[in-house]
BADOBA-175365 format. One record per residue (C-alpha): x negated, y, z negated; residue number from 1; residue in one letter. Coordinates in steps of 0.25 Angstrom, whole numbers. Layout:
BEGIN
LOLUM	c1	c2	c3	num	residu
LOLUM	X	Y	Z	NUM	a
...
This chain:
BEGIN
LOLUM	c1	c2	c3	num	residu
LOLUM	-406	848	-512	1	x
LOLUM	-401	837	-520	2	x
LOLUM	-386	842	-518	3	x
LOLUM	-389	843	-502	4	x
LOLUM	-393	827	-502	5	x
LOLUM	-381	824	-509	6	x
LOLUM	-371	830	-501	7	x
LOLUM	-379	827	-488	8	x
LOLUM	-376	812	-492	9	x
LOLUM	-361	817	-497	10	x
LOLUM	-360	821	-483	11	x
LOLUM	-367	808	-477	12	x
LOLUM	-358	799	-486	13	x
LOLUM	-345	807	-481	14	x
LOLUM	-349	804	-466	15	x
LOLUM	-352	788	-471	16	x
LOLUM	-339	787	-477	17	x
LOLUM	-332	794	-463	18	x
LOLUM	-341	785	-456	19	x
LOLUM	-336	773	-464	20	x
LOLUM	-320	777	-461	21	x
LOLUM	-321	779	-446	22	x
LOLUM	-328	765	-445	23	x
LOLUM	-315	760	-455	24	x
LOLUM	-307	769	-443	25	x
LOLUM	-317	763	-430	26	x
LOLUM	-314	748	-437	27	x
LOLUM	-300	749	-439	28	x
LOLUM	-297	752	-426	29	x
LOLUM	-307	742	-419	30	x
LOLUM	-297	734	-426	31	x
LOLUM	-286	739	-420	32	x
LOLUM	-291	740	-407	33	x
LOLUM	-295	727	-406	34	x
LOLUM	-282	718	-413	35	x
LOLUM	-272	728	-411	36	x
LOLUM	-276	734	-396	37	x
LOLUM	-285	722	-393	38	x
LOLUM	-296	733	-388	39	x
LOLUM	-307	736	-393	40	x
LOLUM	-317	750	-393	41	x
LOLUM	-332	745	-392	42	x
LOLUM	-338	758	-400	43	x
LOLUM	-330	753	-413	44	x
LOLUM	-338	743	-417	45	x
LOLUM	-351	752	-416	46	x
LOLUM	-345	763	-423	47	x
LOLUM	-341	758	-433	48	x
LOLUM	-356	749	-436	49	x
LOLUM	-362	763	-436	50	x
LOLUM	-352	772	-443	51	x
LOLUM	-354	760	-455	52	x
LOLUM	-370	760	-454	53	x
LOLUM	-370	775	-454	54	x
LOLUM	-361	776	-464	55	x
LOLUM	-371	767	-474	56	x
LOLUM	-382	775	-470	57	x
LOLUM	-375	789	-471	58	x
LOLUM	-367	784	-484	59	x
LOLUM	-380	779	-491	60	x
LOLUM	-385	791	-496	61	x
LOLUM	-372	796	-503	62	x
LOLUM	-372	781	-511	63	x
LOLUM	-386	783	-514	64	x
LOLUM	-380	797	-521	65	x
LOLUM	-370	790	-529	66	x
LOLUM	-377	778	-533	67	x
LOLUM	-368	768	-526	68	x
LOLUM	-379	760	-520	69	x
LOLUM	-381	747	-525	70	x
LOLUM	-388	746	-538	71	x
LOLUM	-390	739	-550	72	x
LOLUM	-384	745	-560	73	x
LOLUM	-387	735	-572	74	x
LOLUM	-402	738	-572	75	x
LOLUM	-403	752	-570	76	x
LOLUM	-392	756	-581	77	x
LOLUM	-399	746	-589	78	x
LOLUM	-413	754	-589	79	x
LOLUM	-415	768	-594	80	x
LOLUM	-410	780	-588	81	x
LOLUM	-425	785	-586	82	x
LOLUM	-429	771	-579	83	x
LOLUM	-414	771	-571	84	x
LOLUM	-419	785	-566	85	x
LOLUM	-433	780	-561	86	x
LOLUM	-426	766	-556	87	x
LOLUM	-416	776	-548	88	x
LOLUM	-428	785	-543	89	x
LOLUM	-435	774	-538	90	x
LOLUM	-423	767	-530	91	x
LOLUM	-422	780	-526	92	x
LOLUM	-434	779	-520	93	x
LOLUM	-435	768	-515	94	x
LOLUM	-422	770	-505	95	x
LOLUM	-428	784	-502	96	x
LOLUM	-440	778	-496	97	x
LOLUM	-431	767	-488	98	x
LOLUM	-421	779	-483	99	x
LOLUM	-432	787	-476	100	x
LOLUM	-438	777	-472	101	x
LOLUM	-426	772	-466	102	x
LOLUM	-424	786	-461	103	x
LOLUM	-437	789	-455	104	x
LOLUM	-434	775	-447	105	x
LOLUM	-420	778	-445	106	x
LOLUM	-423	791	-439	107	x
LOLUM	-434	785	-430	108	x
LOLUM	-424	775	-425	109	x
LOLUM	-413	788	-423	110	x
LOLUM	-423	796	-414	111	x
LOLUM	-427	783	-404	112	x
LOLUM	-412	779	-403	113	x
LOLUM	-409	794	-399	114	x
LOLUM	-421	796	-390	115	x
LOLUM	-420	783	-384	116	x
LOLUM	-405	786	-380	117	x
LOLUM	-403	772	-388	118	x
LOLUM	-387	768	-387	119	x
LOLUM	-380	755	-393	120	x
LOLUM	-378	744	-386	121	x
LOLUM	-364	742	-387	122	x
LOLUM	-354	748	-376	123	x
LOLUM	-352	762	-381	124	x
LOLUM	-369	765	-381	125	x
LOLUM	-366	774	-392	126	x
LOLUM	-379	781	-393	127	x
LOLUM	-389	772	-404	128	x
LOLUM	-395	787	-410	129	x
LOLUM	-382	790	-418	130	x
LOLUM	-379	777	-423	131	x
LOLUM	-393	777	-429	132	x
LOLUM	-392	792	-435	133	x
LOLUM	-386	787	-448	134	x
LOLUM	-399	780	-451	135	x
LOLUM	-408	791	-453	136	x
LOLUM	-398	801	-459	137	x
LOLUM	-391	789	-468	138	x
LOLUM	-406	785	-474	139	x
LOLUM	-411	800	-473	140	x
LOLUM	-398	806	-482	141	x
LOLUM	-402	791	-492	142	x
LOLUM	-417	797	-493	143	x
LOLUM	-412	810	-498	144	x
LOLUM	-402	805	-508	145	x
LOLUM	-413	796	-514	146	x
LOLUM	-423	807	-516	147	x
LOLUM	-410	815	-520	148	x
LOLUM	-407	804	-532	149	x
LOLUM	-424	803	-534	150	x
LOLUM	-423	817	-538	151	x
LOLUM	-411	816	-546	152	x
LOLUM	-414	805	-553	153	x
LOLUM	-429	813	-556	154	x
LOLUM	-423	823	-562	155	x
LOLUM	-416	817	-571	156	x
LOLUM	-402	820	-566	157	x
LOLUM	-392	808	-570	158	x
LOLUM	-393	795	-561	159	x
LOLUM	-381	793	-553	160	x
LOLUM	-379	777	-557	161	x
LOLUM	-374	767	-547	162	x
LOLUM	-361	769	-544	163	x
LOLUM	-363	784	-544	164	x
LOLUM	-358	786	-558	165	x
C-alpha cells in the first residue's frame, strides 16, 4: 500500500512538473505575442495561474515524500533519533489532519462548481469545475503520503531528513 502512495505521488509530481513547463511554454509565448506580434490570446493568462496552482497542489505530495518541505533542521538533527521519529510523526499529523480537511472542503467546492455549471469570469468562460479539481486530488494524494510517512516512521524505517537525504 505503502509503495501504491508513493508512486501515486511520483506520478502526481510528474504531471506538476509538465504542468510547470507548459505554463514556461503558455508564458513564453504571451511574451511573444504581445511584443513581437502585438496580440495577445486572452486564455494565456488563466492557464497559466491554474497550471502553476495545480502544479503546487499536485507536486506537494511528492515533496512531502522526499522531505523537501521547509524545516528546521538544526533542531530535529540536534534531538535524538527516537524524539526526531515522534517530532516527524506528529508533523505528520498535523498536515494529515489539514490535507483532508482541506480535501473534504475542496471536494465540496468541486461538486457545487460542477453542479452549478460555474465558469470564470474572464472571456474564455473555461468551465470553474476543472480548474478547481487539483484541490481535492492535490490535498487528497498530501493526506496519503502523510499517513504513508506516519507509518514509516512507526516502524521504525530510517527517516528521510530534509532534503531527502
Amino acid at each position: 500500500m505503502l509503495t501504491l502512495i508513493d508512486r501515486l505521488s511520483l506520478l502526481a509530481a510528474i504531471v506538476a512538473a509538465s504542468l510547470l513547463g507548459i505554463a514556461i511554454v503558455l508564458v513564453c509565448q504571451m511574451v511573444w505575442l504581445r511584443y513581437v506580434m502585438e496580440a495577445s490570446a486572452p486564455w494565456q493568462t488563466e492557464a497559466v495561474t491554474v497550471s502553476l496552482v495545480a502544479a503546487t497542489l499536485l507536486g506537494s505530495a511528492w515533496v512531502l515524500k522526499e522531505r523537501g518541505h521547509v524545516a528546521v533542521g538544526l533542531v530535529t538533527e540536534a534531538v535524538p533519533e527516537r524524539t526526531r521519529r515522534g517530532m516527524a510523526i506528529l508533523s505528520d499529523a498535523v498536515v494529515f489532519l489539514f490535507a483532508a480537511l482541506m480535501t473534504w472542503k475542496s471536494t465540496e467546492l468541486w461538486w457545487e462548481a460542477f453542479e452549478g455549471g460555474w465558469t470564470t469570469d474572464t472571456t474564455p468562460e473555461f468551465p470553474q469545475w476543472w480548474t478547481y479539481v487539483a484541490m481535492p486530488v492535490g490535498f487528497c494524494l498530501l493526506a496519503l503520503q502523510c499517513l504513508a510517512c506516519i507509518i514509516r516512521a512507526w516502524r521504525g524505517e530510517p527517516l528521510v531528513t530534509a532534503g531527502g537525504h
